[in-house]
DODOTI-288241 format. One record per atom (N, C-alpha, C): residue in three letters; atom name; z, y, x. Coordinates in pm, whole numbers, plus 32768, in hexadecimal, padded with zeros to 4 digits. Layout:
+-----+----+------+------+------+
|   r |  a |    z |    y |    x |
+-----+----+------+------+------+
| ALA | CA |    Z |    Y |    X |
...
+-----+----+------+------+------+
***
This chain:
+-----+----+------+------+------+
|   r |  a |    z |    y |    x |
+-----+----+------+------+------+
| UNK |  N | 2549 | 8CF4 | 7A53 |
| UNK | CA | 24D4 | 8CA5 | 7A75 |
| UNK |  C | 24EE | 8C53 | 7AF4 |
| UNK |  N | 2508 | 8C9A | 7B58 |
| UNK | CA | 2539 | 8C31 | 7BDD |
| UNK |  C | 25CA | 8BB5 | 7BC5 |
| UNK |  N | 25F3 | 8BF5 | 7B69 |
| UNK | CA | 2686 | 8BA4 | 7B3B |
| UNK |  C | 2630 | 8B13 | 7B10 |
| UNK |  N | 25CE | 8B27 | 7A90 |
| UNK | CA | 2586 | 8ACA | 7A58 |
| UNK |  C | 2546 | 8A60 | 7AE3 |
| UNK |  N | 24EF | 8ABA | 7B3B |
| UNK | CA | 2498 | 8A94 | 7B84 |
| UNK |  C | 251E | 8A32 | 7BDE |
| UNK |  N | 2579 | 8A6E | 7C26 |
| UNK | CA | 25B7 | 8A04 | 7C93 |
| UNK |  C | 25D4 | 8976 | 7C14 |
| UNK |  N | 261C | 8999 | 7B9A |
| UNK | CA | 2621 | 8906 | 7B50 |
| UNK |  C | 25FB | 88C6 | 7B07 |
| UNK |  N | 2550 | 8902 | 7B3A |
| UNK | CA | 24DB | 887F | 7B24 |
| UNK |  C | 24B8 | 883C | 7B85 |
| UNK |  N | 24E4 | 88A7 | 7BEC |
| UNK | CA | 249A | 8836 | 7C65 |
| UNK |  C | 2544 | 87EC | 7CAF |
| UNK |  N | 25A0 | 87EC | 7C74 |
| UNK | CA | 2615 | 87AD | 7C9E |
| UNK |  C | 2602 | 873C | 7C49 |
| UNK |  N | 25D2 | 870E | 7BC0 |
| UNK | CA | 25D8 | 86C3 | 7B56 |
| UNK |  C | 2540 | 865F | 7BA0 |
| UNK |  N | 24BE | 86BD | 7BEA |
| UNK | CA | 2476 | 8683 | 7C05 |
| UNK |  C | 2485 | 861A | 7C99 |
| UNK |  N | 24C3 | 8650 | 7CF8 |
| UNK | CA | 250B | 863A | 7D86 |
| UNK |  C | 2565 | 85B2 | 7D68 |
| UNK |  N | 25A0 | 85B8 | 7CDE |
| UNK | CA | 2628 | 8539 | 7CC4 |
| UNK |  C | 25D4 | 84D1 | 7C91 |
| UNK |  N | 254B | 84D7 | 7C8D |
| UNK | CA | 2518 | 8454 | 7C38 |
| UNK |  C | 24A9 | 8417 | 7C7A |
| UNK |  N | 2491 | 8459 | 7CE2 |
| UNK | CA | 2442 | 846F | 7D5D |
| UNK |  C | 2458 | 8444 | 7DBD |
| UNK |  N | 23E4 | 8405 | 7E20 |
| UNK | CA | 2412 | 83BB | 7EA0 |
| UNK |  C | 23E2 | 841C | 7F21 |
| UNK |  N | 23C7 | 8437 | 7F62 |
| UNK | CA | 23B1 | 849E | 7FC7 |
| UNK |  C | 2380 | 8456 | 8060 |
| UNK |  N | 234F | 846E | 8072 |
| UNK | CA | 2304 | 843C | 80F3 |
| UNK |  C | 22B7 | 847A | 8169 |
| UNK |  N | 231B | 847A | 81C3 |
| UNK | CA | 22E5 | 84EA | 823A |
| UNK |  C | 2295 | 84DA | 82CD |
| UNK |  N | 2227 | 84FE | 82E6 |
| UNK | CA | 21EF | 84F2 | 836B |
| UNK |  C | 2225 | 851D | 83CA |
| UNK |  N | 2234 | 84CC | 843E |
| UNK | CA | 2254 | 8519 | 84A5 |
| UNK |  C | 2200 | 84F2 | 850C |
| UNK |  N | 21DF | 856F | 856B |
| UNK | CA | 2185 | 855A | 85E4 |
| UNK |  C | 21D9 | 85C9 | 8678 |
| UNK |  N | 21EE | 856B | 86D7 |
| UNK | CA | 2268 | 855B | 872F |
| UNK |  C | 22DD | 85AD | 8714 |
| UNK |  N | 22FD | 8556 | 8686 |
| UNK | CA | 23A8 | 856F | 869C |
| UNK |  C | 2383 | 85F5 | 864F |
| UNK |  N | 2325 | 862D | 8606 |
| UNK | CA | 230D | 86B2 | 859B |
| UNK |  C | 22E5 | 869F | 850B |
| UNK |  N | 2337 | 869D | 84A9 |
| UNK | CA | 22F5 | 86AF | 8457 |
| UNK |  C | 225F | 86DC | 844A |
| UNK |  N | 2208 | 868E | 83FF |
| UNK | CA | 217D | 86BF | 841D |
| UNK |  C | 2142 | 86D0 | 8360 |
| UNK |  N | 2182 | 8671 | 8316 |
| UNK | CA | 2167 | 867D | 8289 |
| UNK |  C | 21B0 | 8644 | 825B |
| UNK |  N | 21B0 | 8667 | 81AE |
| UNK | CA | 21D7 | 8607 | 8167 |
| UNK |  C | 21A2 | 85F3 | 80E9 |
| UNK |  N | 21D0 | 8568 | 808D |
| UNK | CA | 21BB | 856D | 802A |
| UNK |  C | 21FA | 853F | 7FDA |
| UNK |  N | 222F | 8585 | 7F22 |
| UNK | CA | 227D | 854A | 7EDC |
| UNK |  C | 221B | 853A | 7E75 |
| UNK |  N | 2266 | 84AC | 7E4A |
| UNK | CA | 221D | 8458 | 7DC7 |
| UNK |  C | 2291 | 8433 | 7D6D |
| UNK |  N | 228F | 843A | 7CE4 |
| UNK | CA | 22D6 | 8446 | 7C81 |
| UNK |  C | 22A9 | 837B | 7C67 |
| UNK |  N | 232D | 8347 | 7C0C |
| UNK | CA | 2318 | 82DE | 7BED |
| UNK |  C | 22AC | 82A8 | 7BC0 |
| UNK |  N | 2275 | 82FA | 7B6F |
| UNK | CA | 21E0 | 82E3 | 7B54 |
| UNK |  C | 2144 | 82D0 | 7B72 |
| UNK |  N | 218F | 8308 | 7BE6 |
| UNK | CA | 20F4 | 8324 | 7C54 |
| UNK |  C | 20CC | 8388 | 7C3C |
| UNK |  N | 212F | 842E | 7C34 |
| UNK | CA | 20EE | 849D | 7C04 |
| UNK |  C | 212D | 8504 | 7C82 |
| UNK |  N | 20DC | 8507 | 7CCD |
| UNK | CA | 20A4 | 8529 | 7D43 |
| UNK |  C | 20D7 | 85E5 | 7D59 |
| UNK |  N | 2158 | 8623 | 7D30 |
| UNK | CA | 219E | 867E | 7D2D |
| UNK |  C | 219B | 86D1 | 7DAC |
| UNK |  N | 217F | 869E | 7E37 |
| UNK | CA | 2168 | 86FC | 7E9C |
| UNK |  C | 2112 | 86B8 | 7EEE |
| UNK |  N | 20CF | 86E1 | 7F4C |
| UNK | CA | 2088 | 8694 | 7FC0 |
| UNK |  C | 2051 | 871D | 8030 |
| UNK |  N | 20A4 | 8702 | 808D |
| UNK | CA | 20A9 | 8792 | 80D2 |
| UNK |  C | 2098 | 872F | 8159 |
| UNK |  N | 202D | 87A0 | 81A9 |
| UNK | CA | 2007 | 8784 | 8237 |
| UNK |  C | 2047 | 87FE | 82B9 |
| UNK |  N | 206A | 8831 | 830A |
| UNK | CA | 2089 | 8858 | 8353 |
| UNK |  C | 200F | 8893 | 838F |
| UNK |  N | 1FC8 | 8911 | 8391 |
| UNK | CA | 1F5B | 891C | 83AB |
| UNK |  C | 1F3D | 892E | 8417 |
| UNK |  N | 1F8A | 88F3 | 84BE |
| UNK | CA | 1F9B | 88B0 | 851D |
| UNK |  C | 1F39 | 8830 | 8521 |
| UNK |  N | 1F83 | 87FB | 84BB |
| UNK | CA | 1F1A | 8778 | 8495 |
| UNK |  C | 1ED7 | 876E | 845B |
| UNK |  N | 1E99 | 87BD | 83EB |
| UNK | CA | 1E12 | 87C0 | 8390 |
| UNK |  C | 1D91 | 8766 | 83ED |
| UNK |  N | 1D5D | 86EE | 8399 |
| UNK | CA | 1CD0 | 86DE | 83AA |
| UNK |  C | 1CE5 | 866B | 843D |
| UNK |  N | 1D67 | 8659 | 8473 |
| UNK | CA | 1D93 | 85E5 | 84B2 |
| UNK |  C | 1DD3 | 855F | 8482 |
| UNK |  N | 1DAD | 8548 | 83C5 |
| UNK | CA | 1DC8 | 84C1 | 8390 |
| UNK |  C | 1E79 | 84D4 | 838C |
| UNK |  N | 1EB4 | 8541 | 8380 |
| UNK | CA | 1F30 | 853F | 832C |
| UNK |  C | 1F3B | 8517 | 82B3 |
| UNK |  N | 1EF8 | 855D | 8250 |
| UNK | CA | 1EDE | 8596 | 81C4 |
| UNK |  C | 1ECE | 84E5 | 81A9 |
| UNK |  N | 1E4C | 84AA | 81F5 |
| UNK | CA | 1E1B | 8443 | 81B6 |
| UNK |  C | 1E8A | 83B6 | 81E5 |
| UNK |  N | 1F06 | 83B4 | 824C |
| UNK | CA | 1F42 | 8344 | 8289 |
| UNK |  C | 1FBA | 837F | 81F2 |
| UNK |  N | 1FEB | 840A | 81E2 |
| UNK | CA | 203C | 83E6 | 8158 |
| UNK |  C | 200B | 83BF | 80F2 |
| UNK |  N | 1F9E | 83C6 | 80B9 |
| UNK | CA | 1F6A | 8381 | 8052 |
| UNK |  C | 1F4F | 82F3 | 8069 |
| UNK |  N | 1F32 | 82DB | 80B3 |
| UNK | CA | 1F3C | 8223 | 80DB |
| UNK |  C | 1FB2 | 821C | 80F4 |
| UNK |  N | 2030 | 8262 | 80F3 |
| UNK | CA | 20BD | 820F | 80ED |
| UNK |  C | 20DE | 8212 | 806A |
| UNK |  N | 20A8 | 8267 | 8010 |
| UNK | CA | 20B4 | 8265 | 7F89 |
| UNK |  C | 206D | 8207 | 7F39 |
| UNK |  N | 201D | 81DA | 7F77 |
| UNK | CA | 1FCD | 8158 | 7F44 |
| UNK |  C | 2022 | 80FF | 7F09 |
| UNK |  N | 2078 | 80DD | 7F8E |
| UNK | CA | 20AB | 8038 | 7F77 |
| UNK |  C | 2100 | 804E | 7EF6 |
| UNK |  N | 215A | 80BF | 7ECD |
| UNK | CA | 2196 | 80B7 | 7E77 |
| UNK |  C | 2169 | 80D0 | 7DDE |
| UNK |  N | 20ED | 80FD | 7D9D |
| UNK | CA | 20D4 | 8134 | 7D40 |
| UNK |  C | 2022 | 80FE | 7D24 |
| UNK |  N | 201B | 80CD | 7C88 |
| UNK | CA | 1F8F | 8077 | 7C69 |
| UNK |  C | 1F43 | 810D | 7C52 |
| UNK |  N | 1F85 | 8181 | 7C16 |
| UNK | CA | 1F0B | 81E6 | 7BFD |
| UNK |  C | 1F79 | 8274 | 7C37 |
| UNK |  N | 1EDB | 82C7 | 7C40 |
| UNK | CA | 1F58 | 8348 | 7C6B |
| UNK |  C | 1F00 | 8409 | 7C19 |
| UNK |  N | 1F55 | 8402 | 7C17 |
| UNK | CA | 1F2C | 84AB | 7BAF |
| UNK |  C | 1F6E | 852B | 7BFB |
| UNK |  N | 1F11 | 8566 | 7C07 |
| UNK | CA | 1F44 | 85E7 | 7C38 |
| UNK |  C | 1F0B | 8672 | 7BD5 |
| UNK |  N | 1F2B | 86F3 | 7C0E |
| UNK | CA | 1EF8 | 8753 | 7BBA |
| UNK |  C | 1EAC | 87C0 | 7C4F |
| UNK |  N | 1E55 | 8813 | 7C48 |
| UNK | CA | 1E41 | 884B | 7CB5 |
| UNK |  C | 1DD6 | 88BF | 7C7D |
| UNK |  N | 1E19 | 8953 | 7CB5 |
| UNK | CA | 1DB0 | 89AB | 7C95 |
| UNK |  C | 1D3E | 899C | 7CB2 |
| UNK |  N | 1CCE | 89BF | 7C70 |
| UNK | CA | 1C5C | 89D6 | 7C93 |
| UNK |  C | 1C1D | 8A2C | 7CF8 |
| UNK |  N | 1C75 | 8AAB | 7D01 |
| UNK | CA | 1C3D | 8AE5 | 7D87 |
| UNK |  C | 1C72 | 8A9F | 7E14 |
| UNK |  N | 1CDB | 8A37 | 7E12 |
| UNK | CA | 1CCD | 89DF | 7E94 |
| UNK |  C | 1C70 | 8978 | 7EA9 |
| UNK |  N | 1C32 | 89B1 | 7F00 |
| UNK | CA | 1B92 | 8981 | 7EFF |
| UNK |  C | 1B8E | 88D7 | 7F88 |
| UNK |  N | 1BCC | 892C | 7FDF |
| UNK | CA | 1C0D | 88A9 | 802E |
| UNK |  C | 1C38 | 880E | 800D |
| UNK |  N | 1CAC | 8860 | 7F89 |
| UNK | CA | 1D31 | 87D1 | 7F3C |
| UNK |  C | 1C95 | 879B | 7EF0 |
| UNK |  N | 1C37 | 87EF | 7ED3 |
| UNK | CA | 1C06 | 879F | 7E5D |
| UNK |  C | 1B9A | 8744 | 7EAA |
| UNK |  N | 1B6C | 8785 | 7EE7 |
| UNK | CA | 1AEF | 871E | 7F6A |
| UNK |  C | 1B50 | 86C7 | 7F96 |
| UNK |  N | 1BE0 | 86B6 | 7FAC |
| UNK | CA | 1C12 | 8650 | 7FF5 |
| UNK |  C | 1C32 | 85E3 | 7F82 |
| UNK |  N | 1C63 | 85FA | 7F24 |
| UNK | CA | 1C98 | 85B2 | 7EC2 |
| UNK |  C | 1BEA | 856D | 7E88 |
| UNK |  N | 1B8E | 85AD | 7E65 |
| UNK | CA | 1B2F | 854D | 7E4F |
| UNK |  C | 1AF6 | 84FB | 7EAD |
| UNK |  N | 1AF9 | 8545 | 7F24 |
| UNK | CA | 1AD6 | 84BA | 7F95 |
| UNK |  C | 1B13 | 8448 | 7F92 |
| UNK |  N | 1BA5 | 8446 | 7F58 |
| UNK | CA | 1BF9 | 83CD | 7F64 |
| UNK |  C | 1C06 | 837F | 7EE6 |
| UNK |  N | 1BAF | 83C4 | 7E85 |
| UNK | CA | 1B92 | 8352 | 7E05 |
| UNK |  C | 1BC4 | 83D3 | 7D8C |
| UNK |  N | 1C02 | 842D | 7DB0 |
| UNK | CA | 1C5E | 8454 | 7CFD |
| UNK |  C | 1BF1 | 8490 | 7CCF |
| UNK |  N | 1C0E | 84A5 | 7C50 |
| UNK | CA | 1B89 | 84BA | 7C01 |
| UNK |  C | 1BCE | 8537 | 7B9F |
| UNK |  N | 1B7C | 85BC | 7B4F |
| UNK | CA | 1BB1 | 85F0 | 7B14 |
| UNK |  C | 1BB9 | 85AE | 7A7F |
| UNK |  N | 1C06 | 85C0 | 7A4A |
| UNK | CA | 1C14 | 857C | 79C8 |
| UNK |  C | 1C50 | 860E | 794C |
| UNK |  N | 1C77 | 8659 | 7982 |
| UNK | CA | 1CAC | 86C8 | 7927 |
| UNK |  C | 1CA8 | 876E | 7967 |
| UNK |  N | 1CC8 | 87A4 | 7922 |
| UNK | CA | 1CAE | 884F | 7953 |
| UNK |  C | 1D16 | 8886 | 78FE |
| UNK |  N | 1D62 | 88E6 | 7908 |
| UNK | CA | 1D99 | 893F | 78D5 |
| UNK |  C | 1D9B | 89C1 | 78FC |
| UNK |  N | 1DF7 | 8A3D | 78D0 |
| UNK | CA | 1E15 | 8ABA | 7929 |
| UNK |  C | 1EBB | 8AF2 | 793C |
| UNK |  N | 1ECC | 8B06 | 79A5 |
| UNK | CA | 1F62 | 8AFB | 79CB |
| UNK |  C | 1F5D | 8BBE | 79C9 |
| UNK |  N | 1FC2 | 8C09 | 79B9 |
| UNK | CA | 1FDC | 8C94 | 79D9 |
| UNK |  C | 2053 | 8C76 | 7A06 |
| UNK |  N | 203F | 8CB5 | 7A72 |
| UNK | CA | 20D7 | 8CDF | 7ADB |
| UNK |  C | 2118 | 8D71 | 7AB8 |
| UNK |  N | 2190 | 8D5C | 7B17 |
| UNK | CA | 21CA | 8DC3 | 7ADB |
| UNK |  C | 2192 | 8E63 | 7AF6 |
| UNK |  N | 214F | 8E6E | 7B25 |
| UNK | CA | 2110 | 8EFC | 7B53 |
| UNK |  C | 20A1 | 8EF4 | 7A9D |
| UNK |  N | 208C | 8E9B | 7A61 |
| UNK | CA | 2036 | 8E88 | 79EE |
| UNK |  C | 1FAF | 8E7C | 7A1B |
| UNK |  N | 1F69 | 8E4D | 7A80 |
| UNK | CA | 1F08 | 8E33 | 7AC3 |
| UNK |  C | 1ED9 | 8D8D | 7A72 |
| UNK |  N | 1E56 | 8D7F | 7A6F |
| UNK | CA | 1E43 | 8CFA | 7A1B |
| UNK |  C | 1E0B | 8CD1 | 7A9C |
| UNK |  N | 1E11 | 8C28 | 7AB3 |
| UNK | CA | 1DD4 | 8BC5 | 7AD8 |
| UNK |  C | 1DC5 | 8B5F | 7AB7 |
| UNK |  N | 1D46 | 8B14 | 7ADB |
| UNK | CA | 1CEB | 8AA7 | 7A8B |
| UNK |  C | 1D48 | 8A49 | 7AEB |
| UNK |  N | 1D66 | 89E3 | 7AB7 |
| UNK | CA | 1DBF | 8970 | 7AEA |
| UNK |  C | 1D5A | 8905 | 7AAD |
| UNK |  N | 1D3D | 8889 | 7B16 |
| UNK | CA | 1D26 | 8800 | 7AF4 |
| UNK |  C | 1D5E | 879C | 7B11 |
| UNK |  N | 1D76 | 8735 | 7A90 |
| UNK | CA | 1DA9 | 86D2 | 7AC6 |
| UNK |  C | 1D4D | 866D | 7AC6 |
| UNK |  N | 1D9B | 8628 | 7B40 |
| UNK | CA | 1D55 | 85C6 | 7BA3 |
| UNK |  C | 1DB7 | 8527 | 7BA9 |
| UNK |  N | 1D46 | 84B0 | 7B8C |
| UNK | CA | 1D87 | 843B | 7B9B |
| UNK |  C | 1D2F | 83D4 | 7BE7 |
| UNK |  N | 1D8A | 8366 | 7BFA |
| UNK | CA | 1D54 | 82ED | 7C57 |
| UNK |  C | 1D99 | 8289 | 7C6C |
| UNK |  N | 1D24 | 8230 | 7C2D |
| UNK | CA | 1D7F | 819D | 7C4A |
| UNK |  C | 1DA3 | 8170 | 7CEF |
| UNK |  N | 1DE4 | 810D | 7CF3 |
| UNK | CA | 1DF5 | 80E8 | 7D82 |
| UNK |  C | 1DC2 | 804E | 7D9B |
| UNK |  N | 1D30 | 8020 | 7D3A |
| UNK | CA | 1CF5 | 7FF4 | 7D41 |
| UNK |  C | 1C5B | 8019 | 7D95 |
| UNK |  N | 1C44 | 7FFE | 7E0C |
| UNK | CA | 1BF6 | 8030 | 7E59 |
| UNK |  C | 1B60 | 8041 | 7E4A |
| UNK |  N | 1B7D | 7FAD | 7DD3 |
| UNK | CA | 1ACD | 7FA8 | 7D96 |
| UNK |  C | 1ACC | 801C | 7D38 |
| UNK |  N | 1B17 | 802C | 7CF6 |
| UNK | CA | 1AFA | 80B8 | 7C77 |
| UNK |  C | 1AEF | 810E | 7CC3 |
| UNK |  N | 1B14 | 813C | 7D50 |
| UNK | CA | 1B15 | 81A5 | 7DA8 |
| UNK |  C | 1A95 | 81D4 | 7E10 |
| UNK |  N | 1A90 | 816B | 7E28 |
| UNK | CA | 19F8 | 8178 | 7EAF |
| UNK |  C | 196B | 815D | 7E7B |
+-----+----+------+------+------+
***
């Protein structure tokens, strides 16, 4: 299972652009976006939570991509208040089981990078 897991996310990492915050000279976040605009990590440094990290990588992801899709559990209650503040919308639901066999409700989430469909 971890064999699988490192070469999906090596296959996901090679097609992927990556984009990192820094605040003096520290990594503070980052975020990777797949050619598509499919939104594969977006991680804050919780140093910086709630100081406009989260939201300056997604406006660098702007310039490059017309729509963007992500997937995000439902019990992250945070990702999901942040991601609808900034326009994504749920569009799908599924259920993921991890390896312990534990189920979770997963939604996916999209958004144009048209500002009028957004605000």
């Amino acid at each position: 299972e971890q064999t699988q897991a490192r070469q999906h996310l090596a296959l996901l990492l090679g097609k992927s652009e990556t984009v990192i915050a820094e605040v003096d000279s520290s990594a503070a976040g980052f975020i990777t976006v797949g050619g598509k605009g499919y939104i594969s990590a977006l991680y804050v440094d919780r140093a910086h939570v709630g100081r406009g990290v989260g939201s300056a990588l997604l406006q660098a992801a702007q310039d490059r991509h017309q729509r963007f899709g992500l997937h995000v559990f439902s019990g992250n209650v945070f990702a999901l208040q942040f991601y609808k503040a900034r326009g994504f919308a749920i569009v799908d639901e599924d259920m993921q089981i991890d390896s312990s066999g534990f189920r979770h409700r997963r939604f996916e989430m999209e958004r144009t990078n048209d500002p009028i469909a957004w605000r």
